[in-house]
C-alpha positions as a printed NumPy array, in Angstrom:
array([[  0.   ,   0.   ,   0.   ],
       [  2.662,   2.512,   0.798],
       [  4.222,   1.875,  -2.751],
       [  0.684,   3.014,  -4.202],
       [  0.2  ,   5.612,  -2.013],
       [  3.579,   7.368,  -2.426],
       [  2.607,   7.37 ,  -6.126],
       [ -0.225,   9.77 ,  -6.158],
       [ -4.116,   9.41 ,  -7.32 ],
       [ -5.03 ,   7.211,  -9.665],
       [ -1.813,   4.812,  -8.748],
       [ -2.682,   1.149,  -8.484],
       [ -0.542,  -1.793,  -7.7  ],
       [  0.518,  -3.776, -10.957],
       [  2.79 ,  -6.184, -12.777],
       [  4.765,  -8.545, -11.028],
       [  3.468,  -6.791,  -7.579],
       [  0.147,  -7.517,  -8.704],
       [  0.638, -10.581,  -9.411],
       [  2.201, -11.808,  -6.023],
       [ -0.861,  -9.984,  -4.5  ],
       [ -3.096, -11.862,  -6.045],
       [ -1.295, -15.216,  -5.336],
       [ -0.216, -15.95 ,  -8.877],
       [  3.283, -15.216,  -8.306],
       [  5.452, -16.228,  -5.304],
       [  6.799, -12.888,  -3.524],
       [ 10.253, -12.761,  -3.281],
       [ 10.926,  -9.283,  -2.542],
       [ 11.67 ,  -7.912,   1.297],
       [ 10.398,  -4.587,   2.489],
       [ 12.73 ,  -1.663,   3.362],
       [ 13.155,  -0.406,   6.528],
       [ 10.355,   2.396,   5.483],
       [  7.772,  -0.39 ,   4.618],
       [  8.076,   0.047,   1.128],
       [  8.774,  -2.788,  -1.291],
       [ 11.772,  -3.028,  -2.932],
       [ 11.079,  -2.704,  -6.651],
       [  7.568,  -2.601,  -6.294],
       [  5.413,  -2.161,  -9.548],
       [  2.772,   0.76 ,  -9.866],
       [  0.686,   1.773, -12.999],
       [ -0.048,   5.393, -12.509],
       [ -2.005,   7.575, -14.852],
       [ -0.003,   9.095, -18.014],
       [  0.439,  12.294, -15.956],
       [  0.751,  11.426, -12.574],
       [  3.844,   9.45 , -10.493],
       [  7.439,  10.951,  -9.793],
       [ 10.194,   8.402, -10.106],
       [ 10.687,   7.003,  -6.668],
       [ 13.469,   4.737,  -5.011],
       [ 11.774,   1.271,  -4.964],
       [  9.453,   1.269,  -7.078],
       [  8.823,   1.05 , -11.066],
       [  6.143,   3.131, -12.156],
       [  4.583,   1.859, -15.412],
       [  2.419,   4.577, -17.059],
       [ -0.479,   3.829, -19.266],
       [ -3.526,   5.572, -21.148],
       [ -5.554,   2.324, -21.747],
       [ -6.306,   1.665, -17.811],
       [ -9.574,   2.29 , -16.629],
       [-11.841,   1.62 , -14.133],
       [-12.826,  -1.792, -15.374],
       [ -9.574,  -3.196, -14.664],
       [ -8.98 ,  -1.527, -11.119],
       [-10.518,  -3.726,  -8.096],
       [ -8.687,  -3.668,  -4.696],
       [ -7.577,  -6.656,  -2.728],
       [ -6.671,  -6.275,   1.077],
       [ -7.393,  -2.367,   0.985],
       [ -4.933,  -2.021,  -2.057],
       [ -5.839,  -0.612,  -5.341],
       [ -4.749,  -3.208,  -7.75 ],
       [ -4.867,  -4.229, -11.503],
       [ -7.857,  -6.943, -12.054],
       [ -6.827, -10.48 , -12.721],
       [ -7.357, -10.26 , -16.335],
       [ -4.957,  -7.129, -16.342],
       [ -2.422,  -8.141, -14.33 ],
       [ -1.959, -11.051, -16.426],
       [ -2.24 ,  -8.973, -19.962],
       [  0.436,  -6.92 , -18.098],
       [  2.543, -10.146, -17.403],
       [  2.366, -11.439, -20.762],
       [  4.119,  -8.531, -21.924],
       [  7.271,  -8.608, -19.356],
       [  8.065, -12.099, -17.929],
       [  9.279, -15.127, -20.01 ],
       [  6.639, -17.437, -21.898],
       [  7.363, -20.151, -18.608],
       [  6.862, -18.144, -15.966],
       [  3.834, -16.409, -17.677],
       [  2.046, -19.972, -17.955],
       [  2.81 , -20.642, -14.709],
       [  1.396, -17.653, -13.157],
       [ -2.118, -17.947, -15.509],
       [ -2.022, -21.697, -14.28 ],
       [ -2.145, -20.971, -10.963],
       [ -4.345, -18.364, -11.527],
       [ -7.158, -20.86 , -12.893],
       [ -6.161, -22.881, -10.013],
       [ -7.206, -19.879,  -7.603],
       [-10.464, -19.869,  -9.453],
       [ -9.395, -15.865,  -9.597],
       [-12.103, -14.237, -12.309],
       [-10.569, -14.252, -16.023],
       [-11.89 , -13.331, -18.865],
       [-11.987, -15.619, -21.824],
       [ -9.659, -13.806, -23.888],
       [ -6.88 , -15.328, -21.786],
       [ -6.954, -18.798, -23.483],
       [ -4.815, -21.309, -21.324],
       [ -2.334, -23.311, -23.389],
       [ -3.691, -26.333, -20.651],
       [ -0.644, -27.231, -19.645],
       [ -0.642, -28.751, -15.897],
       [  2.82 , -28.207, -14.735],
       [  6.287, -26.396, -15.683],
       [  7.409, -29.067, -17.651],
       [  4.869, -29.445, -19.796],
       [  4.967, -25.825, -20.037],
       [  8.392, -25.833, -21.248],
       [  8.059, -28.726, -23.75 ],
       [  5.243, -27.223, -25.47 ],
       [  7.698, -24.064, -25.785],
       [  9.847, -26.312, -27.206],
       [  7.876, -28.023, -29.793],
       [  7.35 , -24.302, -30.573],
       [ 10.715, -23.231, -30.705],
       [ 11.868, -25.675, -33.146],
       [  8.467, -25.407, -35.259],
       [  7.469, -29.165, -34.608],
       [  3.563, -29.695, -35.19 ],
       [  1.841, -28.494, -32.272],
       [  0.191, -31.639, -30.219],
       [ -2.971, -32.213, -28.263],
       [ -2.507, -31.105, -24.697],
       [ -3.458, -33.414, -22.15 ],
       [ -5.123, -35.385, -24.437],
       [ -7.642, -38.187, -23.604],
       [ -6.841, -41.43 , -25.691],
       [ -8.614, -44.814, -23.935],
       [ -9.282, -44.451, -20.784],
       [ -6.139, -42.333, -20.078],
       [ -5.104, -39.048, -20.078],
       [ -1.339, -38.295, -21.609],
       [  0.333, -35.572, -21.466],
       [  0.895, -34.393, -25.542],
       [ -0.732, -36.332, -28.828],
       [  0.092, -36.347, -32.265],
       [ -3.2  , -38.263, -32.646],
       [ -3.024, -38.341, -36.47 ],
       [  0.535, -40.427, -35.988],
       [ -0.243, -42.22 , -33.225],
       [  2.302, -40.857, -31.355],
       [  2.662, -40.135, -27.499],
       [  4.634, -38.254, -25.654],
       [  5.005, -37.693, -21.664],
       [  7.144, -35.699, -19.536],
       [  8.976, -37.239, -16.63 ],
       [  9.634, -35.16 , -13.264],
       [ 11.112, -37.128, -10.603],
       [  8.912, -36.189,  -7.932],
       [  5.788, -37.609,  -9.622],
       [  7.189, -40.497, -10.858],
       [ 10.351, -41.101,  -9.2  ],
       [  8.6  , -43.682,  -6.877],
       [  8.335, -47.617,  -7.242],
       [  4.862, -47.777,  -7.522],
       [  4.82 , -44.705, -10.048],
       [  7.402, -46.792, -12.434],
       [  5.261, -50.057, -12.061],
       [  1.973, -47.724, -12.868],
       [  3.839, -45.932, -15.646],
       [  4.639, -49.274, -17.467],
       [  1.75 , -50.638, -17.693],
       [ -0.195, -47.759, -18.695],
       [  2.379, -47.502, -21.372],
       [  1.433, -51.202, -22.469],
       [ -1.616, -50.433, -22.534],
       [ -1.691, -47.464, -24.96 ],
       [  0.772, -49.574, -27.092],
       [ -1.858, -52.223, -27.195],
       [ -4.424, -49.553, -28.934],
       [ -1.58 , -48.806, -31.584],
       [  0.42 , -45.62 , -30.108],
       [  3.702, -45.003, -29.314],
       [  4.698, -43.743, -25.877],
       [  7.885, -41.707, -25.723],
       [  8.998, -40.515, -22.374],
       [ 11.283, -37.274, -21.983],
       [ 12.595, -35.481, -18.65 ],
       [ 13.668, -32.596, -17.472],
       [ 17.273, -33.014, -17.756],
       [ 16.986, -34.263, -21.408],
       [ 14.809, -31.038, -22.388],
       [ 17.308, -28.799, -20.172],
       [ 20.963, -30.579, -22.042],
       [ 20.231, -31.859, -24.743],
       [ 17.191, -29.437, -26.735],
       [ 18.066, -30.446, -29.554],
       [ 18.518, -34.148, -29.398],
       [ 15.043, -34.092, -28.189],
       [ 13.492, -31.993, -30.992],
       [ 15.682, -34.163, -33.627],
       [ 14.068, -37.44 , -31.898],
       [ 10.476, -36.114, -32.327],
       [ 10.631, -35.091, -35.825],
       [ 12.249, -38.703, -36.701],
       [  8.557, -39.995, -35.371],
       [  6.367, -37.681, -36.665],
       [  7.911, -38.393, -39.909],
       [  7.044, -42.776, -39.418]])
């Protein structure tokens, strides 16, 4: 509050800042021994707002009151605009991540901020692979059977799931994993399995792999 209130009328709380307010980004800034955030981010009106230590003023012509709420006493960008906002200045990951947990909040969206349904930050990042090196986009948690896999190329029969140890590091994930596996092979697909060190080191090798088995 004291960010938006040094900040003048018409100041709201936005960005990143918003964002951790609202719970869709973890806070990882302290407060200075004046109770102001360190690097705090305010959207002021075109004329208003001084530059002030601590805080990044963002200034804008296209907020109005539709997009202005307040949350804990604080003026602060809607939902919908703090996420617009974040689209613009954080990296594709983290922006997924943060309209992810968003939905998971059941915070109020409009529909104009179409999830890419990715359930995690893996599956985040290899869909922003198969992007990156312009493979055909896949079905995203894709129903095929009675299961649900993580990306399809339903046309080539093709599976592919991504491996984080935590999930499936386990025994009785492995055994579970196998025999799902069987069983999709059994209705004609192939199940390729990729982890997070392989999409981290080796990019490319992964990329080269999947267009070898798009191409069978």
């Amino acid at each position: 509050m004291a960010a938006v209130l040094a900040c003048g009328e018409g100041a709201v709380l936005s960005h990143t800042s918003a964002g951790e307010l609202w719970g869709m980004l973890r806070s990882r800034r302290p407060s200075s021994p004046a109770g102001v955030d360190v690097h705090a981010h305010v959207t002021v009106p075109t004329e208003a707002g001084r530059r002030r230590r601590g805080i990044v003023i963002h200034r804008s012509r296209t907020l109005d009151t539709r997009q202005v709420t307040r949350r804990l006493g604080i003026p602060v960008t809607t939902p919908t605009r703090t996420l617009r906002d974040l689209r613009s200045t954080l990296p594709q990951l983290q922006f997924a991540a943060a309209l992810r947990q968003a939905e998971f909040l059941d915070l109020p969206l409009e529909d104009s901020l179409a999830t890419d349904r990715t359930r995690s930050e893996l599956e985040a990042r290899f869909l922003a692979h198969c992007r990156r090196h312009r493979l055909p986009q896949p079905d995203v948690n894709a129903r095929v059977g009675d299961f649900v896999v993580d990306f399809a190329w339903l046309e080539h029969r093709l599976i592919v799931d991504v491996d984080g140890y935590e999930a499936h590091g386990g025994r009785g994930a492995f055994e579970n994993d196998r025999a799902r596996d069987l069983k999709l092979k059994l209705l004609g697909y192939e199940v390729v399995r990729f982890t997070w060190r392989q999409l981290r080191d080796d990019p490319a090798g992964v990329a080269g792999a999947l267009r070898e088995l798009l191409r069978k």
